[in-house]
N, C-alpha and C positions, 0 to 999 in steps of 0.2 A: 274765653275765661282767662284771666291771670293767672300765668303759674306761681305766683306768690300767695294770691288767695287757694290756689287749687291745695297748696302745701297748708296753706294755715288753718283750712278744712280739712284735712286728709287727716292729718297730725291730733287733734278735737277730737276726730271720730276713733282714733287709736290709743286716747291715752285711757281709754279705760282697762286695755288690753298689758299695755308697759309704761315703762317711765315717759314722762315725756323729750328728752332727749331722744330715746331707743326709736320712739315712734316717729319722730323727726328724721331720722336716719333711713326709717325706711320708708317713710313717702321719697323721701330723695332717691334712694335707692331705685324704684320704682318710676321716677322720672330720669331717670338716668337712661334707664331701660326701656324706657314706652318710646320717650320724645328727646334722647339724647342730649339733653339739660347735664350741667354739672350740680355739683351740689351750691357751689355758689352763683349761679343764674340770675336767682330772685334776687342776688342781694344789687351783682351788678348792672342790672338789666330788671330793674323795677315793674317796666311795662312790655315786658316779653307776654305776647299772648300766645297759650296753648293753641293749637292747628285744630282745627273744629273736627277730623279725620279724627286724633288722637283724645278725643273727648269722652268717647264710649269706651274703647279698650281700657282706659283708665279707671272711669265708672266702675267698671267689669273688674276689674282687679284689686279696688277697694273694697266692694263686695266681699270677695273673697279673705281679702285679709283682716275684715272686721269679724269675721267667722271666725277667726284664730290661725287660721293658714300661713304658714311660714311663708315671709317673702321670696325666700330662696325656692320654694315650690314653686311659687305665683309665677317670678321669671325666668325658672327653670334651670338656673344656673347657681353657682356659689365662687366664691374665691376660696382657695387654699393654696398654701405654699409659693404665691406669687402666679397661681396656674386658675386656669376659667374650668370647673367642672360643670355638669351634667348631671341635676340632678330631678327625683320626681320621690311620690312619696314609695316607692320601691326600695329607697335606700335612705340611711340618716343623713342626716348635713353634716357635713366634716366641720366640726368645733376649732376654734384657733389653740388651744391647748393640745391638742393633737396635732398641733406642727412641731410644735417643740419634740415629739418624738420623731418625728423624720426628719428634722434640722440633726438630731444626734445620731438615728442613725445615716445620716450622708456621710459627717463627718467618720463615724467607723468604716461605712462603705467607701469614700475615699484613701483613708488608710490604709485598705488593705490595696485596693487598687493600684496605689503609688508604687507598695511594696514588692508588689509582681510585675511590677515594670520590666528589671533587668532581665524576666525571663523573656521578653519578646515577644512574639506571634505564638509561644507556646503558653504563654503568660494564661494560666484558668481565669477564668470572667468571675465577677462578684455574683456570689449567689445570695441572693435574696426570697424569702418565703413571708409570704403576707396572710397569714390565718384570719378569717372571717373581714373578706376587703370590703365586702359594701360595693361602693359608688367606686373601689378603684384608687381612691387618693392617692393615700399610704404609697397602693405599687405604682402608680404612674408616676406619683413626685421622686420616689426612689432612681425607674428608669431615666427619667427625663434629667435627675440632677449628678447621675453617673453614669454615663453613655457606655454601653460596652456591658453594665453589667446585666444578667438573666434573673427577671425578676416572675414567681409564680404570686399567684392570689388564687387563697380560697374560699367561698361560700356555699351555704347550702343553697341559696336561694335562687332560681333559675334568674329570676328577675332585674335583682340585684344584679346580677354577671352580665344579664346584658347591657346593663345601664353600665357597666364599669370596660363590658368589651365594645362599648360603642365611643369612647368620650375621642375626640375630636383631635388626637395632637398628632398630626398628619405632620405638619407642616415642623414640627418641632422635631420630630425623630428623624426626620432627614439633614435639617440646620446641625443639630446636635451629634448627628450617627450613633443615636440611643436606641434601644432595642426595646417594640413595645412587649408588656409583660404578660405571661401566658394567666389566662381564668379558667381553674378548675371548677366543677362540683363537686362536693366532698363536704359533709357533715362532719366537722372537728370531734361531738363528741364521739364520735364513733374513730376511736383511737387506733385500733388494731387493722385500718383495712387497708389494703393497695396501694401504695402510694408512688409512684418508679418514676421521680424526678431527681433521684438522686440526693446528696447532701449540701447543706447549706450553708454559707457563713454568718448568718443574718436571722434570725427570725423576729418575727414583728407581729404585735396581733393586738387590736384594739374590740376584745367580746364584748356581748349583754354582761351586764356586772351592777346593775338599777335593782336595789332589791323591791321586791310587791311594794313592802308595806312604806316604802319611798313614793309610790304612787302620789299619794297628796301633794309632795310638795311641789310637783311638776309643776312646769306652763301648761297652758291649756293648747299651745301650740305643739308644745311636742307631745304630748300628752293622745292629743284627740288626731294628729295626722303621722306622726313616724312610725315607722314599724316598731309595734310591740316587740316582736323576736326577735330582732337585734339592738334591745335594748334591755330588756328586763329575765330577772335570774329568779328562781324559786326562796323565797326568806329560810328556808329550812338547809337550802345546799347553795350560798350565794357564790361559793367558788370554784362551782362546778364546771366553769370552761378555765379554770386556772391551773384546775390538775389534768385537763385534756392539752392545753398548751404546754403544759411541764411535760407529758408523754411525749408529744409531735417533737416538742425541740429533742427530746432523747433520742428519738429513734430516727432524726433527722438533720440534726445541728452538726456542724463538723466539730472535732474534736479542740480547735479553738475558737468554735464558733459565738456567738453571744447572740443573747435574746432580747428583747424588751417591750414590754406590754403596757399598756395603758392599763390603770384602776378606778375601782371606787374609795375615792379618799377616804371614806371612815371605815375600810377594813386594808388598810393598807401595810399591817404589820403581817395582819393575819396572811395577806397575799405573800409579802418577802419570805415567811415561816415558811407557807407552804412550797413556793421554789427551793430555800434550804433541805425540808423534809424527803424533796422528792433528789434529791444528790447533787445540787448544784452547788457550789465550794464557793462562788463571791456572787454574792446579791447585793443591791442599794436600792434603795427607798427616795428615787428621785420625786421635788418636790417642782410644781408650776410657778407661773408669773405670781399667782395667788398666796404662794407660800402653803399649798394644800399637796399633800401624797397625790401624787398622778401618776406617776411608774412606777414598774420593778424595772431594774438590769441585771441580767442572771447570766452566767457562765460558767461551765464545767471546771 
């Protein structure tokens, strides 16, 4: 078979699913991954035929994605932050608007870094806390792009932590002399319990914050395969992990520490209120490439 027709079918069978662009993307995608094709192959190389070996796996994985299955499940991985994660439906797929929050805080985790320089080898490491990590991103993009600094992650989910204490950057924390980041279990909203990793300069934490009755407007791919739990919040208390992170940072953030969380855009004043309410002195209402509320940044 032609991988130009293989694309011009694949693509057909997906547009009922997304735009046709979207769906273009991820047949590519998908050949990239099966049969190590680029995404320009077909164009230059008109009469590339697919390997008759890679004709069922392919099969097999259009199946699937015409179910609704995220490509990123199908080949198990995602890009974030310039990094290959590890992912399965155990964890969400890291969104590119959530890089924007670890691009900002690098920059503050370098900052401070810089600034403990003159102290030496007594220099204290950047500490970094990742509330509800998921797949890990957040804290591996964090260690991997400030070497040196200690970064923890927390989730409830035994699953999630393996997926996030398995992902593969062997080879990068030795190039780099990064330190990988420690994965706790620990349910956020349980605010008051044990926590003896000391204090932080950094907290970071991207919750469920999807209210129910948002349900409708979903994809049917996230919808019908990412975990419900770390995605969706009760319509009745939708800020419910906003006032568990405004506690963690209290009882946990160093006294010039700062915070920053991902939101849901349409309660995004209500979120900055509430970090004001609970005694943080400077909040902002950072917006995305979208021009839509996607953070708070909060500091005592």
């Amino acid at each position: 078979m032609l991988l130009v027709d293989f694309i011009k079918q694949g693509v057909a069978a997906l547009e009922s699913l997304y735009p046709t662009a979207e769906a273009r993307n991820i047949v590519l995608m998908l050949c990239e991954e099966l049969i190590g094709t680029k995404s320009y192959t077909h164009i230059v190389e008109p009469q590339f035929e697919i390997d008759k070996k890679s004709v069922q796996p392919l099969a097999e994985a259009m199946v699937r994605l015409q179910a609704g299955e995220p490509i990123q499940y199908v080949i198990g991985r995602t890009e974030f932050c310039g990094y290959s994660f590890h992912v399965n439906r155990d964890v969400l797929i890291p969104r590119p608007e959530t890089e924007l929050l670890v691009r900002e805080a690098i920059k503050i985790a370098g900052r401070i870094k810089r600034m403990r320089i003159p102290y030496g080898k007594s220099a204290e490491p950047v500490r970094v806390l990742d509330l509800c990590t998921g797949s890990g991103n957040i804290a591996w993009s964090l260690a991997l792009a400030v070497p040196g600094s200690r970064v923890v992650g927390v989730d409830i989910s035994e699953a999630a932590l393996s997926v996030a204490r398995n992902q593969n950057f062997s080879a990068l924390l030795k190039s780099e002399g990064a330190l990988a980041p420690t994965f706790v279990a620990a349910d956020i909203l349980d605010t008051e319990q044990e926590f003896n990793y000391g204090q932080f300069d950094l907290v970071l934490s991207n919750p469920p914050y999807i209210m129910e009755k948002e349900k409708p407007v979903l994809r049917r791919n996230v919808l019908d395969y990412e975990p419900a739990g770390a995605l969706f919040v009760p319509d009745e208390d939708p800020l419910l992990y906003y006032r568990a992170v405004a506690r963690w940072s209290e009882r946990f953030l160093s006294p010039e520490g700062k915070g920053l969380t991902e939101i849901n855009e349409v309660m995004g004043k209500e979120t900055e209120a509430l970090f004001r309410e609970c005694g943080y002195s400077q909040t902002d209402l950072v917006k995305d490439f979208y021009d839509k509320n996607r953070f708070v940044f909060y500091m005592r």
